[in-house]
N, C-alpha and C positions, 0 to 999 in steps of 0.2 A: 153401205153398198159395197164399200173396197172387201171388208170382209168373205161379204157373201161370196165376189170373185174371184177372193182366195179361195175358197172353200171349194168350188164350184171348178177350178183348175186345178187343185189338187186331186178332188176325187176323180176327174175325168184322168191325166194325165198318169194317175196311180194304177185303176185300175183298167185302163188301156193296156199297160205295159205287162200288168199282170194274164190280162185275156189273150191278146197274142203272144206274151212268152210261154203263157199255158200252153197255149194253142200249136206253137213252134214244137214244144218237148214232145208232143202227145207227135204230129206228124213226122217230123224227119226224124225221133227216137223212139219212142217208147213202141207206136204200132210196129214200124219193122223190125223191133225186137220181137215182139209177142209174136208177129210172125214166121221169121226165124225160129223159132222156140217151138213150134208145132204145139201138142198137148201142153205140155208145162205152162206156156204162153197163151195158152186161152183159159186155162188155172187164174195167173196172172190178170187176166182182165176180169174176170169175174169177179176176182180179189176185190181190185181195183174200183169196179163200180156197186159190190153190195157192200162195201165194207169202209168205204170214204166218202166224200162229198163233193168230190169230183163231176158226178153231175150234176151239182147243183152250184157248184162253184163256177164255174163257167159260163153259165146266162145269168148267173148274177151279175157277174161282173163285167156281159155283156150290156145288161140292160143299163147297169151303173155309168157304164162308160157313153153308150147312146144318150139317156137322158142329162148328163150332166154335159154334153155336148150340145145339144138341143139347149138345155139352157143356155149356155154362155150364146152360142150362134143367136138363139132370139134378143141376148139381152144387146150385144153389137147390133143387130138391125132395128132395134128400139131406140137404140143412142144415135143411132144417126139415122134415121127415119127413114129406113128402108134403104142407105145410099148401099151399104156396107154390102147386102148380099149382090149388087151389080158390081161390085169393086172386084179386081183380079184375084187378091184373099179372099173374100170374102166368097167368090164363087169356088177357088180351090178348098177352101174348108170345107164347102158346101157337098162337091164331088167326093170328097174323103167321107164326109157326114155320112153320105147315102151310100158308099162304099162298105162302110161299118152298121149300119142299118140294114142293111142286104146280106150282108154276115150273119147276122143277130138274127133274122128269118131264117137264112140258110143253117143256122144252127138248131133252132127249135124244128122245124121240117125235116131236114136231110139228118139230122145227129139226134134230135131229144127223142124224139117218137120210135125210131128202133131201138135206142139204147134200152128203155123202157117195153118194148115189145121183148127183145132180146131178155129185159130182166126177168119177164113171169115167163117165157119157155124156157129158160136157165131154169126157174123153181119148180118149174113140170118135172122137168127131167130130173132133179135132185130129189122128190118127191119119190119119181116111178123107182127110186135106186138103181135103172140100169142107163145102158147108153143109151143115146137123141133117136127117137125114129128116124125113119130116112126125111119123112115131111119135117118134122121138127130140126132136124140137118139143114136141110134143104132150105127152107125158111130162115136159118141163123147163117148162111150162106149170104143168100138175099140181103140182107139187113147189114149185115157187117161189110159187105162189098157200098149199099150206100152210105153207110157211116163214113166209110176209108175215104170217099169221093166227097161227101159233105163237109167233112175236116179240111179238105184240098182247097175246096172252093172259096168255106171260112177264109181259109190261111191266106189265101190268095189275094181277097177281098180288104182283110184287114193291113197286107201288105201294103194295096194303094192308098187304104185310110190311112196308116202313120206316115207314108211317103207324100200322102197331100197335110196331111199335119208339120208335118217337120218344117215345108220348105212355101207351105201358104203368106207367113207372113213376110218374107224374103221378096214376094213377089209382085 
């Protein structure tokens, strides 16, 4: 059993660190560059998500990080028969848990579903050879403003998960 919760805190604790340091580059760097950057910079992201795995790296290692969290949390309130999630850790794990699971929604909603709308009228437009209609603009407008804001939210969300991570069991 020790194994498994080695295993089981390694892969949470791994890629946690991986999902929001992803998540970090992508918000305070990478988008206010591509922004900056006007044309070149939306070059740059198109790059970025036909040509990597970037969107799919990130709810992976959202969902890796959830479920292997979820494990450990159930396997504490099983070893101590429920005391652990009314214990002062065990509810700030718990806040962080749901912190990070509201992330994981907020990223498949607010960021997967445009990224992916965004990708087939990026291949409209690279199809038509010329420039975005104004709808097809207007719509990649839309999308990428709730992208910028779903990223925030993420960011924001996962900031309280590892800050109730960090200091849950101090408590």
């Amino acid at each position: 059993m020790q194994i498994l919760v080695i295993v089981l805190r390694l892969a949470h604790v791994v890629s946690a660190i991986l999902w929001f340091g992803g998540l970090t580059m992508l918000v305070m760097f990478i988008v206010p560059a591509i922004d900056a950057s006007g044309p070149v910079g939306q070059q740059f992201m198109q790059q970025l998500m036909r040509h990597t795995k970037v969107a799919v790296y990130m709810p992976v290692l959202g969902v890796l990080t959830v479920l292997s969290g979820l494990s450990l949390y159930w396997r504490n309130a099983s070893i101590s028969a429920g005391a652990f999630g009314s214990s002062v850790p065990g509810m700030t794990y718990g806040a962080g848990g749901l912190a990070a699971i509201i992330a994981l929604i907020v990223g498949i909603v607010m960021i997967g579903r445009p990224v992916g709308e965004m990708g087939r009228i990026g291949a409209a437009i690279g199809q038509s050879g010329g420039p975005p209609s104004s709808e097809q603009g207007r719509r990649m407008g839309i999308l990428r403003a709730r992208i910028e804001t779903g990223n925030k939210v993420a960011w924001v969300l996962l900031l309280v998960a590892a800050a109730a991570m960090a200091v849950a069991r101090y408590l």
